[in-house]
C-alpha positions as CSV (number, residue, x, y, z in Angstrom):
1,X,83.4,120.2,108.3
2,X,80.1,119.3,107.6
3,X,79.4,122.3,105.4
4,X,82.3,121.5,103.1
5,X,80.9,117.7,102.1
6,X,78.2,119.2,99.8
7,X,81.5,120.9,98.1
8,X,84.0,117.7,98.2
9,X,81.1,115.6,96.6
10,X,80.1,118.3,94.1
11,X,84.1,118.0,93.1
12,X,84.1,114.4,93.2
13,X,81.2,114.5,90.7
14,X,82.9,117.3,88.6
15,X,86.0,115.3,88.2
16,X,84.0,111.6,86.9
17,X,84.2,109.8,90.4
18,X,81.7,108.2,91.7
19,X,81.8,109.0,95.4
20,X,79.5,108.6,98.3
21,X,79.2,109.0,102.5
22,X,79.3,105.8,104.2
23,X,78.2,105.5,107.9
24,X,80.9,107.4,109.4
25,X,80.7,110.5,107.4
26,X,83.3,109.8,105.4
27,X,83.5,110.2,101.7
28,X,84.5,107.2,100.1
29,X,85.6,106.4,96.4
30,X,87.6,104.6,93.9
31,X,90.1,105.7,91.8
32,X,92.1,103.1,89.7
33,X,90.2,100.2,90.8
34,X,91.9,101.5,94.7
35,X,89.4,102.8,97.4
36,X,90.4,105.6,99.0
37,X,88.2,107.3,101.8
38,X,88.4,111.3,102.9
39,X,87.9,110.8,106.4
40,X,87.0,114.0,109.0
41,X,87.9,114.0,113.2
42,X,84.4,115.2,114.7
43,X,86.3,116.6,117.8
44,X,89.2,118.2,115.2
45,X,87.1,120.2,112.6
46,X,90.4,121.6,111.2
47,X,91.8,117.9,110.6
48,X,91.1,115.2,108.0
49,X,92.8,112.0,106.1
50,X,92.9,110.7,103.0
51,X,93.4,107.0,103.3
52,X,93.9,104.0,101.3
53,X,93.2,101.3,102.8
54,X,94.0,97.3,103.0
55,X,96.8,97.7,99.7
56,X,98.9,94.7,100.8
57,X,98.1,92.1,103.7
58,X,101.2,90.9,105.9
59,X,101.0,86.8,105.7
60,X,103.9,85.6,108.0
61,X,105.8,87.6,111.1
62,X,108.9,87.0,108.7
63,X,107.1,89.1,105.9
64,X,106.2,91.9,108.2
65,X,109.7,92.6,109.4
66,X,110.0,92.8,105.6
67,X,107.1,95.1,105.7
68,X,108.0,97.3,108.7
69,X,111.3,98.3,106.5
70,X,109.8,99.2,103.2
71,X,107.1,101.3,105.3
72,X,109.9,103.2,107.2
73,X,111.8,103.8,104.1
74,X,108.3,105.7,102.9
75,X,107.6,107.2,105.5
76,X,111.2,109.0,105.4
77,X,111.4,109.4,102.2
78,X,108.0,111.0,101.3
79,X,106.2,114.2,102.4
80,X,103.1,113.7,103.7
81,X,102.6,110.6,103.6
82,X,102.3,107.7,106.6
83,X,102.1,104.2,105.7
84,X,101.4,101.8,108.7
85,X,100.0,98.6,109.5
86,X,96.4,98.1,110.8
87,X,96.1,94.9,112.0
88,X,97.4,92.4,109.3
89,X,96.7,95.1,106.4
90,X,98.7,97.9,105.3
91,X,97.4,101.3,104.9
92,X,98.5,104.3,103.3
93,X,97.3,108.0,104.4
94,X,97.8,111.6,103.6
95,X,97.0,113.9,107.2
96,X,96.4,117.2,106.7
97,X,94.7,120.2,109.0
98,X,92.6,122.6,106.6
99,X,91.1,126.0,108.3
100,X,88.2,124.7,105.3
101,X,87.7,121.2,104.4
102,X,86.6,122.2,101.4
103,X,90.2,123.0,100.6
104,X,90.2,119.4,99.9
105,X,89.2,120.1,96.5
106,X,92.9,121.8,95.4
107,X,95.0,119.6,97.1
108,X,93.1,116.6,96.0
109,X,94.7,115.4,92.4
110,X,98.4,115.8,94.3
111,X,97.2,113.5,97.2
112,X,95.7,110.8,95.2
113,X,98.8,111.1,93.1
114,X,101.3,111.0,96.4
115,X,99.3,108.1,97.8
116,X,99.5,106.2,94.0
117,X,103.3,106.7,94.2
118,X,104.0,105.6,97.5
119,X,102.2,102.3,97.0
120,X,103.8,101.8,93.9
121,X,107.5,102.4,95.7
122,X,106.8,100.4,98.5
123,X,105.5,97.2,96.1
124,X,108.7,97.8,95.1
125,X,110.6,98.0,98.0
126,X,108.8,94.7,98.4
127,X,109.7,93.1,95.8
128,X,113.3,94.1,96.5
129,X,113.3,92.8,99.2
130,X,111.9,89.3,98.5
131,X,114.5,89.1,95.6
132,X,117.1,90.0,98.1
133,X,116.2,87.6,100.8
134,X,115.6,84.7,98.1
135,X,119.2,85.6,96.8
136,X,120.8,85.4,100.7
137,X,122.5,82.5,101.0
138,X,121.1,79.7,103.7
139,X,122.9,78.2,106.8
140,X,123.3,74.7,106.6
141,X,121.2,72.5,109.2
């Protein structure tokens, strides 16, 4: 794993990021004005995630019901790709196990772009579902 950073940050560079390690050893950078972070397993050398983190934060229990069924609609829907909650905070993330790390690098554009068009279909599953439960009609008290 830790041979193949040196590679992932030469890539990063190539392709106009501006990427860095933070404290964990993770490769961090934006994309999009999003932060994504490449994260490794020190006790799984073949295993690594690409997350984005903290893309929409879960205000009320009533909104996270509302949450929990736009994130398992993604979750079935897409390859790839988990969406789950982290405390109040929802997170996207692409797993993958890579005999090299460095493999990173070719299956990097596709990620980014899975991870882009997951958030964007559950915003809208969101939004769906806002509309829909403004549009239910009310019991009377």
């Amino acid at each position: 794993m830790q041979y193949a950073i040196p590679t992932l940050l030469d890539y990063f560079k190539r392709e106009g990021y501006v990427a860095h390690l933070d404290d964990d050893g993770d490769i961090v950078f934006k994309r999009e004005g999003m932060n994504y972070a490449l994260c490794f397993d020190r006790d799984d050398p073949e295993f690594a995630k690409l997350i984005l983190p903290n893309v929409w934060h879960v205000d009320t229990p009533q909104e996270r019901a509302i949450v929990l069924h736009a994130m398992n609609e993604i979750n079935r829907g897409y390859k790839t790709i988990k969406i789950h909650t982290v405390g109040d905070q929802v997170w996207l993330a692409i797993e993958m196990w890579l005999v090299n790390q460095a493999d990173w690098a070719v299956h990097m554009p596709r990620a980014v772009r899975a991870l882009s068009h997951a958030l964007y279909r559950f915003a809208e599953q969101m939004r769906t579902s806002v509309d829909e439960a403004r549009e239910a009609p009310r019991p009377n008290h």
